[in-house]
C-alpha positions in Angstrom: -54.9 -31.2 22.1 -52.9 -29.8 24.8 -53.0 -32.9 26.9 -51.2 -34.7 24.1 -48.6 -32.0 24.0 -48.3 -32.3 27.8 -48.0 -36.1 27.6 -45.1 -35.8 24.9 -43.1 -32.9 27.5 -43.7 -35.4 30.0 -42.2 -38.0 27.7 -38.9 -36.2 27.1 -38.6 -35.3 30.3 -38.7 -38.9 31.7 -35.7 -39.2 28.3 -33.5 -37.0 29.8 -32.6 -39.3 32.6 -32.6 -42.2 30.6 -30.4 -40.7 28.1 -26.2 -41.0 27.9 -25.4 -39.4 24.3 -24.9 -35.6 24.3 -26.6 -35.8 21.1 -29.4 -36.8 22.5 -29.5 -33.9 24.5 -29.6 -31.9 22.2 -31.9 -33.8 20.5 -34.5 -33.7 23.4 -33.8 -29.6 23.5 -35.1 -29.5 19.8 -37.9 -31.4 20.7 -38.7 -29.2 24.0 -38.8 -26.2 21.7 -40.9 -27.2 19.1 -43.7 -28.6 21.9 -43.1 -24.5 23.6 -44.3 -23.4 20.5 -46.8 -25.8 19.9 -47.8 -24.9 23.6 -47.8 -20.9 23.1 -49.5 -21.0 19.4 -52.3 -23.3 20.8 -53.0 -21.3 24.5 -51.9 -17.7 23.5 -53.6 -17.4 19.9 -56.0 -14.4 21.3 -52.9 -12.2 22.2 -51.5 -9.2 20.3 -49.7 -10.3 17.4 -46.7 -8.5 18.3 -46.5 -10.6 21.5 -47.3 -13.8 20.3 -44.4 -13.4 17.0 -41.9 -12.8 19.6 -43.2 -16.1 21.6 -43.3 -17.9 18.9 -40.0 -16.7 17.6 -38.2 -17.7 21.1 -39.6 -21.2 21.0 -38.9 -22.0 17.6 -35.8 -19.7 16.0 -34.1 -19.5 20.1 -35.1 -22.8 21.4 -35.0 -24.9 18.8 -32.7 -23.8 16.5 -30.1 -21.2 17.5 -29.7 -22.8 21.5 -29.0 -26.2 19.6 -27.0 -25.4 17.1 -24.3 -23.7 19.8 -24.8 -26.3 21.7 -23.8 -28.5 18.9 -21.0 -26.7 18.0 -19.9 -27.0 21.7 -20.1 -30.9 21.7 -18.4 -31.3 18.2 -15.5 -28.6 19.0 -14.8 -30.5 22.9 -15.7 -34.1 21.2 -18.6 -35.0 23.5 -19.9 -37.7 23.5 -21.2 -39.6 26.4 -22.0 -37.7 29.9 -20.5 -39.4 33.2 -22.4 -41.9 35.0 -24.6 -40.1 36.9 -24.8 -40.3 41.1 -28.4 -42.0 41.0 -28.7 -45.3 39.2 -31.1 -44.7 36.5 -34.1 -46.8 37.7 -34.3 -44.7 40.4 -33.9 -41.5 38.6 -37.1 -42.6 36.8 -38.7 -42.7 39.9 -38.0 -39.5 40.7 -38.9 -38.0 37.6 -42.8 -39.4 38.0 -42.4 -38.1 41.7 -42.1 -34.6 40.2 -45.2 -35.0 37.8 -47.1 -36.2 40.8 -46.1 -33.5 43.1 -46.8 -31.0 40.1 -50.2 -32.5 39.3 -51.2 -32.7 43.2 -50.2 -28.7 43.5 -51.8 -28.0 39.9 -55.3 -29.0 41.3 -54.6 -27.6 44.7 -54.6 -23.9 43.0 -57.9 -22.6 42.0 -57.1 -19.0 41.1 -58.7 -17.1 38.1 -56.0 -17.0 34.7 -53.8 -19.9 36.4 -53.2 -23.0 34.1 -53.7 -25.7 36.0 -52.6 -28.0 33.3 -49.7 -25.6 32.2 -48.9 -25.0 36.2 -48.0 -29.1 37.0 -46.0 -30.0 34.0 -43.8 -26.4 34.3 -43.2 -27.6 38.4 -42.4 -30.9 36.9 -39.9 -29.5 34.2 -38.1 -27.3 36.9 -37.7 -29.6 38.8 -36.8 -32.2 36.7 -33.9 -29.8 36.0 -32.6 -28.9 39.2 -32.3 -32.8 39.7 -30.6 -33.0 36.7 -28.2 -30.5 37.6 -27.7 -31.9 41.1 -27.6 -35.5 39.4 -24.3 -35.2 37.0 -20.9 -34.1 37.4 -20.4 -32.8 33.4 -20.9 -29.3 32.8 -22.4 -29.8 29.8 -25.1 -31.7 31.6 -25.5 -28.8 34.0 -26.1 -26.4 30.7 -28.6 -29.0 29.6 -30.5 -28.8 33.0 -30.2 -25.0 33.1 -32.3 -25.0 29.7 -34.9 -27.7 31.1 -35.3 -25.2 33.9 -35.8 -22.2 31.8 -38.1 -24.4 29.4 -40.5 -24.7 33.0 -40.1 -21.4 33.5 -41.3 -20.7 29.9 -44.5 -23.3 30.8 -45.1 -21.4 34.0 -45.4 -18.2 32.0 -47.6 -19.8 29.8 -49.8 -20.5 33.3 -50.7 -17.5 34.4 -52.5 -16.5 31.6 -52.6 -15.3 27.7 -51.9 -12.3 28.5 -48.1 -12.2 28.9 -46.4 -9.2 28.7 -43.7 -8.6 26.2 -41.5 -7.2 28.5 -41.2 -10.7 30.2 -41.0 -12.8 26.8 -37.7 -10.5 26.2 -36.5 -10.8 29.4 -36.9 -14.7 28.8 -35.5 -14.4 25.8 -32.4 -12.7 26.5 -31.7 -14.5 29.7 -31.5 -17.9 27.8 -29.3 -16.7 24.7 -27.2 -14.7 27.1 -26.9 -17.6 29.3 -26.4 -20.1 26.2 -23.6 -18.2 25.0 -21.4 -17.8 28.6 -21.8 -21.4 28.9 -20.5 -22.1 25.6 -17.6 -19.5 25.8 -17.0 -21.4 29.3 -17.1 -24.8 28.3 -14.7 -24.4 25.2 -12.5 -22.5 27.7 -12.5 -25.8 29.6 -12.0 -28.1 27.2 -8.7 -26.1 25.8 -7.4 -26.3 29.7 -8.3 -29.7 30.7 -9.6 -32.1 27.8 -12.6 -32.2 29.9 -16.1 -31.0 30.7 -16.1 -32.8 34.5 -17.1 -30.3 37.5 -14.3 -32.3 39.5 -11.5 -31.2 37.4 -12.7 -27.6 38.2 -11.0 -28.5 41.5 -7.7 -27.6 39.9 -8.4 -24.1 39.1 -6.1 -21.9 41.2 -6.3 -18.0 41.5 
């Protein structure tokens, strides 16, 4: 079972690049949140129930719901709707992409260490970097807040890696560092759009102390 779960994170990762609409985005970010807690209900069912409500409760009320939603309300209130072309033509983005599941694959079954994931361990390498591309690959903020999430969502995977037995310092340490981080963003990106009817990084070139 988690290989198809693995195979459909793959699949909207490989979406992101193909993808223009904001609202698909978004979209993608709901469905990256519900496969977490698929992912954390199916590999950390043996773990204190305390730990794995909070899990669950980041993945599914945090990741898929309340991250959305402000994102959402972000695109609506700006009027978002399509992201700027994007510096790599998309074929080659998809190359890129499959790159980064190779590379995460070829390191997962180079580790052999007792509690590490192998599975869990290629697809989170993939997801961060898949992120950090798509950072690196747009000029809109709100892209840049959509590859910050797809970051923290392999960092959330690698956590899931190491083992069941995640403490719950780190889940809340996770948790708050994406809401935190969802709600700057937002604050900044409304801030923008009141100054300069835009969300392109080039128009932060203006700013002057």
């Amino acid at each position: 079972m988690s290989y198809i779960f693995i195979i459909l994170f793959a699949f909207t990762l490989v979406y992101f690049v193909l993808a223009e609409r904001v609202s698909k985005f978004i979209n993608l970010l709901i469905a990256q949140g519900v496969l977490l807690f698929a992912f954390a209900f199916y590999n950390l069912i043996n773990v204190h129930p305390a730990e794995l409500v909070l899990i669950l409760l980041e993945t599914i009320i945090v990741k898929a719901v309340l991250i959305p939603y402000t994102l959402n309300k972000v695109r609506k209130y700006n009027n978002l709707k399509r992201v700027h072309e994007p510096w790599v033509p998309v074929y080659f983005c998809i190359i890129i992409v499959v790159s980064f599941f190779l590379i995460g694959f070829m390191i997962g079954n180079w580790i052999h260490l007792d509690g590490i994931e192998g599975r869990y361990f290629a697809i989170s390498v993939a997801t961060v970097l898949t992120g950090l591309f798509f950072i690196i690959n747009h000029k809109n903020v709100f892209s840049h807040i959509t590859g910050f999430l797809i970051v923290e969502n392999g960092v959330f995977l690698l956590s899931l890696a190491v083992g069941s037995q995640m403490p719950m310092l780190v889940g809340i340490a996770v948790l708050l560092d994406i809401f935190i981080g969802v709600l700057i963003f937002a604050l900044f990106i409304n801030r923008l759009g009141d100054t300069f009817k835009s969300v392109s990084v080039s128009e932060l070139s203006q700013i002057k102390d």
